[in-house]
C-alpha positions as CSV (number, residue, x, y, z in Angstrom):
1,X,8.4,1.2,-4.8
2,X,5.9,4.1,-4.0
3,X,1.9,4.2,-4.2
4,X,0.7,6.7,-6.6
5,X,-3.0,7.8,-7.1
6,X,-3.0,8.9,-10.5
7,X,-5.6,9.1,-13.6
8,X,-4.3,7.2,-16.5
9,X,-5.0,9.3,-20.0
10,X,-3.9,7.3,-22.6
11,X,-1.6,4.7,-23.6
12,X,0.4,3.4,-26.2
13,X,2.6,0.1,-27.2
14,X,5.9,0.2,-27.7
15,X,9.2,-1.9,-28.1
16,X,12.0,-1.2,-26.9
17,X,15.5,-1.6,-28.9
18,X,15.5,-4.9,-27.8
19,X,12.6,-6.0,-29.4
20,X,10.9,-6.4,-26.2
21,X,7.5,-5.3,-26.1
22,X,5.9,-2.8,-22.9
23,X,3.2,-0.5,-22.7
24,X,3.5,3.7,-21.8
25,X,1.1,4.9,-20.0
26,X,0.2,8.7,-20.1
27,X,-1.1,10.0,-16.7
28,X,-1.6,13.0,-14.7
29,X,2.0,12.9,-13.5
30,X,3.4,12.0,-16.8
31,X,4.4,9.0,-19.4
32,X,5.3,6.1,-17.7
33,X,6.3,2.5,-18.8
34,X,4.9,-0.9,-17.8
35,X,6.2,-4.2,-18.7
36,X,4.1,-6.4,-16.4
37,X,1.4,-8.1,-19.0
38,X,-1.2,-8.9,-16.7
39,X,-0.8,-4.9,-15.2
40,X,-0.6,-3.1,-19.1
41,X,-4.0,-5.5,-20.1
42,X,-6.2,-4.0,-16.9
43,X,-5.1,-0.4,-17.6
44,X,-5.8,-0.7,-20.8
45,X,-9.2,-1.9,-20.2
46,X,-9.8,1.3,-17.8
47,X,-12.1,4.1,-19.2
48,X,-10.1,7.1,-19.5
49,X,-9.7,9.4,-17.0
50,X,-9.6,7.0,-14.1
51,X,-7.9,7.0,-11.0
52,X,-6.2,4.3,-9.5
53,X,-3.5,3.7,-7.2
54,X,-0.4,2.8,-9.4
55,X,2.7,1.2,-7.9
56,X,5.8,3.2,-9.4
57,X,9.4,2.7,-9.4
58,X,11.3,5.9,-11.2
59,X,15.5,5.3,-12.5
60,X,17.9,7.2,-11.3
61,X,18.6,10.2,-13.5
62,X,20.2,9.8,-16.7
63,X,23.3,12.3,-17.8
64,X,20.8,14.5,-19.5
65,X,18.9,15.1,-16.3
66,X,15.6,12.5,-17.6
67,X,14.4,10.2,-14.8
68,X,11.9,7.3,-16.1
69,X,8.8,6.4,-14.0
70,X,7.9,2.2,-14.0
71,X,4.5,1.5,-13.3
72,X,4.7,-2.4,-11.9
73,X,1.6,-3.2,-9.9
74,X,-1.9,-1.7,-9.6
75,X,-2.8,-1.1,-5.4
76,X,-6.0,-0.2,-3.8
77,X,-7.5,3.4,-5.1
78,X,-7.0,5.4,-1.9
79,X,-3.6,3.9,-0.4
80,X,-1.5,6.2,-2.7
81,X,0.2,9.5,-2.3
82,X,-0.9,12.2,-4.6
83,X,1.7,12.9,-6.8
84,X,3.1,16.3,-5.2
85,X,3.1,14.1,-1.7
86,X,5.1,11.3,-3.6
87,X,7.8,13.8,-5.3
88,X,8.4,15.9,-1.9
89,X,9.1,12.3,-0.1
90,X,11.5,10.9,-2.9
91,X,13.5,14.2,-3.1
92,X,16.3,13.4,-1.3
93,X,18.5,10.2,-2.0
94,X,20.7,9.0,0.6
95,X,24.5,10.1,1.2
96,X,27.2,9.5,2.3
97,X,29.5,11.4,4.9
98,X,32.5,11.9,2.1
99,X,29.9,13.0,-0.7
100,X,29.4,9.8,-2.2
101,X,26.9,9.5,-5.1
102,X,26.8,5.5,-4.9
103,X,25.2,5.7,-1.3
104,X,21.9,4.5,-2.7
105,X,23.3,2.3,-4.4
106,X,25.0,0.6,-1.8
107,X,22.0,1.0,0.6
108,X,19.9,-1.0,-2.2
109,X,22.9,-3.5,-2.4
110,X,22.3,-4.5,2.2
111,X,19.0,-4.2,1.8
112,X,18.6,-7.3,-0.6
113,X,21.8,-9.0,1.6
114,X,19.8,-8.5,4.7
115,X,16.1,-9.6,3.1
116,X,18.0,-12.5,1.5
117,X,19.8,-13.6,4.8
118,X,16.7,-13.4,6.8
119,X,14.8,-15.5,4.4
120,X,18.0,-18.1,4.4
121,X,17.9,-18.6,8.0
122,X,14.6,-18.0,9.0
123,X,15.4,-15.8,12.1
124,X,12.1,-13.2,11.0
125,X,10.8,-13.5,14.7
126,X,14.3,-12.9,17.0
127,X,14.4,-9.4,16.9
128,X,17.9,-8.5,18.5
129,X,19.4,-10.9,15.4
130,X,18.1,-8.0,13.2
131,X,20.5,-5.6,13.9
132,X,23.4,-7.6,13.5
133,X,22.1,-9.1,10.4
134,X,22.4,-5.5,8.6
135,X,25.4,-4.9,10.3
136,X,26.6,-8.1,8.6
137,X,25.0,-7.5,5.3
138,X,26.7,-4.0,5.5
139,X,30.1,-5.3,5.8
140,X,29.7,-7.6,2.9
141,X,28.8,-4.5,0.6
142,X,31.8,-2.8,1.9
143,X,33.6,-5.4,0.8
144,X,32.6,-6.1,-2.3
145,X,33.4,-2.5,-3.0
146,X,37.0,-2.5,-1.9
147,X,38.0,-5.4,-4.1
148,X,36.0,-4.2,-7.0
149,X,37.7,-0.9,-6.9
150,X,41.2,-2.4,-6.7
């Protein structure tokens, strides 16, 4: 999740095919969706044209190129990136050696391993553990991979 400053324009409601209902938000950067209630009822209330300091999570791209900004919390005006600063430090996904295209994929998949082992054992102060924790969390992705892909 990245923190945007960014004015928000206008909005609209929407629902998606689902029948669930979400808000889009037009700002200087774009149309983004929110789904958060509590988040979509305090923009809304914003005059328009007023900065604030969006957190934004954005999909990966879709097979016709179209990446879809989230908006799902609101941070304190100032502690965002303009949204030039925000694009240039996004811009490069993570790799793998061998070219592969899942590598962020897999690097989201040990991050919530490792955040979901620490909170399990409660080790959050015995730094050393740390490093063997991801190492740990690591192997059980590549794990997961092999027998999924047999």
């Amino acid at each position: 999740m990245e923190k945007v400053n960014l004015k928000i324009l206008d909005f609209e409601d929407k629902k998606t095919k689902g029948n669930v209902r979400y808000t889009r938000f037009q700002t200087d950067d774009g149309w983004m969706s929110c789904f958060d209630k509590k988040v979509c009822e305090t923009l809304k209330e914003l005059p328009k044209d007023t900065e604030i300091c969006l957190e934004i999570t954005k999909s990966e791209p879709t097979e016709e190129g179209r990446v879809f900004s989230n908006i799902k919390g609101i941070g304190k005006l100032g502690e965002g990136k303009a949204p030039q600063e925000a694009e240039k430090s996004n811009s490069v996904a993570p790799t793998s050696k061998n070219g592969n295209n899942y590598a962020a994929m897999y690097v989201s998949y040990a991050k919530d391993i490792f955040c979901a082992i620490i909170a399990d054992t409660n080790i959050q102060s015995v730094q050393g553990l740390h490093q063997d924790t991801m190492k740990n969390a690591i192997e059980l992705v590549k794990q997961a991979r092999v027998e999924f892909e047999k």
